[in-house]
C-alpha positions as CSV (number, residue, x, y, z in Angstrom):
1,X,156.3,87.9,98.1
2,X,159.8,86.4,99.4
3,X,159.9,83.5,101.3
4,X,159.7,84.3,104.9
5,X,161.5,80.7,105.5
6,X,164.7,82.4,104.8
7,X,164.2,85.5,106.8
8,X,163.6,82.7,109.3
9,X,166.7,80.6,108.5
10,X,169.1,83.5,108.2
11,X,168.2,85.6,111.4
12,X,170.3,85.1,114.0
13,X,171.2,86.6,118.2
14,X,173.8,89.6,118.1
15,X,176.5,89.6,120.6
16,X,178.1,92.8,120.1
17,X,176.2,95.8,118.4
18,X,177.6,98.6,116.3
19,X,177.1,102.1,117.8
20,X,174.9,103.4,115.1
21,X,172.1,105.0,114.4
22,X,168.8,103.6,113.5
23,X,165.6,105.5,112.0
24,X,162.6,106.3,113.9
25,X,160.4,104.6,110.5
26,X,162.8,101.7,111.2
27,X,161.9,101.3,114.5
28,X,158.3,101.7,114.2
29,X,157.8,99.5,112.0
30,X,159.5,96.7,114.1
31,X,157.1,97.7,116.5
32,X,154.2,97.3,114.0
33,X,155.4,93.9,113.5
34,X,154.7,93.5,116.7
35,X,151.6,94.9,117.1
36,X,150.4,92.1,114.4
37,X,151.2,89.2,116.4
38,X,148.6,86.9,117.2
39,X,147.0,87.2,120.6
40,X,144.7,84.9,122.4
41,X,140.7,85.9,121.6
42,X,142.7,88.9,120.0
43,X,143.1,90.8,123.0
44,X,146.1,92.4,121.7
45,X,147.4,92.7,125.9
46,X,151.0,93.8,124.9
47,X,152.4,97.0,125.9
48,X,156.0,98.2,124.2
49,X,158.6,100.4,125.7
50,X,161.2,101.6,123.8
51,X,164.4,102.9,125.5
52,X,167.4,105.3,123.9
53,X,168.4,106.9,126.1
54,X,172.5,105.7,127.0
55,X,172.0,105.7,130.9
56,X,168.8,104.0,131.1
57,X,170.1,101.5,128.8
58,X,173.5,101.1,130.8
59,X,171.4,100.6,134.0
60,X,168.8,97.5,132.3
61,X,171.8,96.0,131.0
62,X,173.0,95.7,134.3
63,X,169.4,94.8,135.4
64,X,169.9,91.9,132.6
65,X,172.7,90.5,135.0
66,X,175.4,92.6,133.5
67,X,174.5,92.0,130.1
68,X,176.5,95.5,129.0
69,X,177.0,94.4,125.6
70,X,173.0,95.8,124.9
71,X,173.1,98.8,125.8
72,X,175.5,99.3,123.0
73,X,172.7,98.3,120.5
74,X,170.7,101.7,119.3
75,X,167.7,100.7,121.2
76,X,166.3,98.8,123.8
77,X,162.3,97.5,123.4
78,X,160.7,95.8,126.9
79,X,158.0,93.8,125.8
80,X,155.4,93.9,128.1
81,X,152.2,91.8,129.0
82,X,149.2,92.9,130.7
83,X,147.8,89.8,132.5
84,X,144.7,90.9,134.1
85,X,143.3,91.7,130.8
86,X,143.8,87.9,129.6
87,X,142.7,86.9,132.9
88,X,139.4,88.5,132.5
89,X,138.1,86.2,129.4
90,X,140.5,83.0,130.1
91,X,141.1,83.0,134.1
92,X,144.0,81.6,135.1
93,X,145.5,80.4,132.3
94,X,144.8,83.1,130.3
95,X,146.6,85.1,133.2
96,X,150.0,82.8,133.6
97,X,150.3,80.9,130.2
98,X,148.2,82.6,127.5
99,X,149.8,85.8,127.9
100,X,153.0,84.4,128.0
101,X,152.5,83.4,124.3
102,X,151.3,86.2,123.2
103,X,154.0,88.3,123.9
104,X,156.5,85.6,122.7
105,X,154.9,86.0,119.4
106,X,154.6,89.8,119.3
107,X,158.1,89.9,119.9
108,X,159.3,87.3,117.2
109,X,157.7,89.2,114.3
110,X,159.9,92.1,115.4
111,X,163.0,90.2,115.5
112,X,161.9,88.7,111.6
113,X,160.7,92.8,110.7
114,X,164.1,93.9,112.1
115,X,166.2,91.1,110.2
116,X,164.1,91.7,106.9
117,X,165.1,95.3,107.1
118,X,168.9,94.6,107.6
119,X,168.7,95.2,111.5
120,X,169.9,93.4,114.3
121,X,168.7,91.9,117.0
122,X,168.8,90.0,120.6
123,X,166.5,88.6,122.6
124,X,167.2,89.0,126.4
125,X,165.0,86.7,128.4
126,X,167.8,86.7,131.8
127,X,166.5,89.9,133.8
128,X,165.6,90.7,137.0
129,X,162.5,92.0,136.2
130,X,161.6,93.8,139.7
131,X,164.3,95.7,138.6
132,X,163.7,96.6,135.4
133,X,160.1,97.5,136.3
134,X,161.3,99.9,138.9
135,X,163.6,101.2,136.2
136,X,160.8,101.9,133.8
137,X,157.9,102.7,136.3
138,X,155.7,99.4,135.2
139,X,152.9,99.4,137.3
140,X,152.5,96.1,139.6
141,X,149.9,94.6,137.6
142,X,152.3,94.4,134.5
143,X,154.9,91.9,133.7
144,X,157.7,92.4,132.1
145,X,158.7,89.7,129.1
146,X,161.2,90.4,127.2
147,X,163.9,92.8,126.4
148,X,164.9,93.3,122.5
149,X,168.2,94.6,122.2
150,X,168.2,96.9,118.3
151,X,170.5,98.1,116.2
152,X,173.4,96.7,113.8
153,X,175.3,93.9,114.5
154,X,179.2,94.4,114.8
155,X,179.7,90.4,114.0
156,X,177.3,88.0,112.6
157,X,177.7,84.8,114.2
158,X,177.8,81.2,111.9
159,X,174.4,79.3,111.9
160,X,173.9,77.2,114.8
161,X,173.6,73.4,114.2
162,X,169.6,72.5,114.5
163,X,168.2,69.0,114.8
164,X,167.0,67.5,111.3
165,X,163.2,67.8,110.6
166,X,162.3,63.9,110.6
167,X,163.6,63.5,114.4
168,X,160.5,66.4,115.4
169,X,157.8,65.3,114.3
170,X,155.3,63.0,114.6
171,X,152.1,62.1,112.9
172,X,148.7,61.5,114.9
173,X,150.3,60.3,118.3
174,X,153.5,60.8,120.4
175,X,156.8,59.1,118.7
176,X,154.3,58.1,115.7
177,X,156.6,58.2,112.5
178,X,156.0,57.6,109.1
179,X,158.1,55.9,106.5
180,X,156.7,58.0,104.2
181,X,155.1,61.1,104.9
182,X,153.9,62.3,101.0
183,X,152.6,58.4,100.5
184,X,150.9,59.3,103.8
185,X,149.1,62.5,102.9
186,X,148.5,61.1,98.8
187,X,151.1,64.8,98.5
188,X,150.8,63.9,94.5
189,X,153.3,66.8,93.0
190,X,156.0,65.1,95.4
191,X,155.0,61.9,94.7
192,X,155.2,62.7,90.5
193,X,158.3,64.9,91.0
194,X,160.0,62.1,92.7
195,X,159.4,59.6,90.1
196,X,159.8,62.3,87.3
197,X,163.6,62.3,89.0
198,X,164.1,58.9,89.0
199,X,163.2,58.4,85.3
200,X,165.6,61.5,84.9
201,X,167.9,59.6,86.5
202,X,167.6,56.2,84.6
203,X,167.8,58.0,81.5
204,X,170.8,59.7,82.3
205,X,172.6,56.4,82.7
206,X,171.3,54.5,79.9
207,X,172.1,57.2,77.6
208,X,175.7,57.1,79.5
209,X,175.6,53.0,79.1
210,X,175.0,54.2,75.2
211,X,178.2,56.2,74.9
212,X,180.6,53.4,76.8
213,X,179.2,50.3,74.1
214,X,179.9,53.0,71.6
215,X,182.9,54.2,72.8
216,X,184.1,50.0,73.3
217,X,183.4,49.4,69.5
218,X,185.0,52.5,68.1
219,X,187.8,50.9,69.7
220,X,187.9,47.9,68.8
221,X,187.7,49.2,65.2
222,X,190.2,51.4,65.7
């Protein structure tokens, strides 16, 4: 199985989109993705529209405060959450925070699906979402997320900088750091690779210290 730490580290927001066509077994399997996001209690309370057709897509780019670079892209997938539903086993939370991460994660495994298939992608979170709904007749009871903008990517843009690992996270408490963090959790492998490369290393210069004496007394004979 590849390493989806790479799909991860290589996927990145499209500005501009090539006007090309994508397959409907494409699509729906970025949509599967998304159907096997995690949910709270496995409610599943997600609901996807998928939009192609140009004028629709013209008028929710425009929604998306003149965002008119999407609607180039081949589709356009609202992600949508049905709150009640969460509401019902998790009250209020489940209503205004749960379902809010359940359709964050529903629509991250279709932006990984889409960039493990060689697709493009952008995730459009600045939308008047009254509009949008009138748009796309969502009922009242249903929020709108997200808007995933799909297709292929006219540029690919250069990875952005992110901060290093060591300066986010902490072990056990707020701003608790650890000098050293395989020490910490007895991580043995790293523990043995780490001295395997330091022997490595030690070799490699006495062996190097070897050939210079060598060298020095060749010389002198010489």
């Amino acid at each position: 199985m590849a390493d989806i730490l790479e799909v991860i580290k290589s996927r990145r927001n499209v500005t501009q989109f090539l006007p090309k066509f994508v397959s409907w077994e494409n699509i729906s399997r970025v949509l599967d993705a998304g159907r096997h996001a995690p949910s709270c209690g496995n409610i599943q309370n997600w609901k996807f529209i998928v939009v192609l057709k140009p004028e629709m897509k013209q008028e929710i780019a425009a929604a998306s405060y003149d965002q008119y670079e999407i609607a180039a892209a081949f589709a356009l997938i609202v992600v949508c959450a049905e709150p009640e539903k969460a509401e019902r086993y998790y009250g209020e939370k489940g209503k205004t925070f749960y379902s809010v991460q359940n359709c964050a994660a529903a629509a991250q495994n279709m932006l990984l699906e889409a960039h493990a298939l060689g697709l493009a992608t952008r995730w459009v979170g600045a939308f008047d979402e009254a509009k949008v709904k009138e748009l796309l007749k969502i009922p009242e009871e249903v929020e709108a997320h997200t808007i995933i903008a799909l297709g292929y990517a006219k540029d690919v843009l250069a990875k952005p900088p992110k901060y290093p690992l060591e300066t986010l996270v902490y072990f056990g408490a707020w701003r608790a750091k650890i000098a050293d963090p395989a020490k910490y959790l007895n991580d043995i492998a790293t523990i043995l690779a780490r001295k395997a490369h330091s022997t490595s290393e030690a070799i490699k210069k006495g062996q190097e210290y070897v050939v210079e004496k060598v060298k020095e007394v060749v010389g002198k004979k010489e």
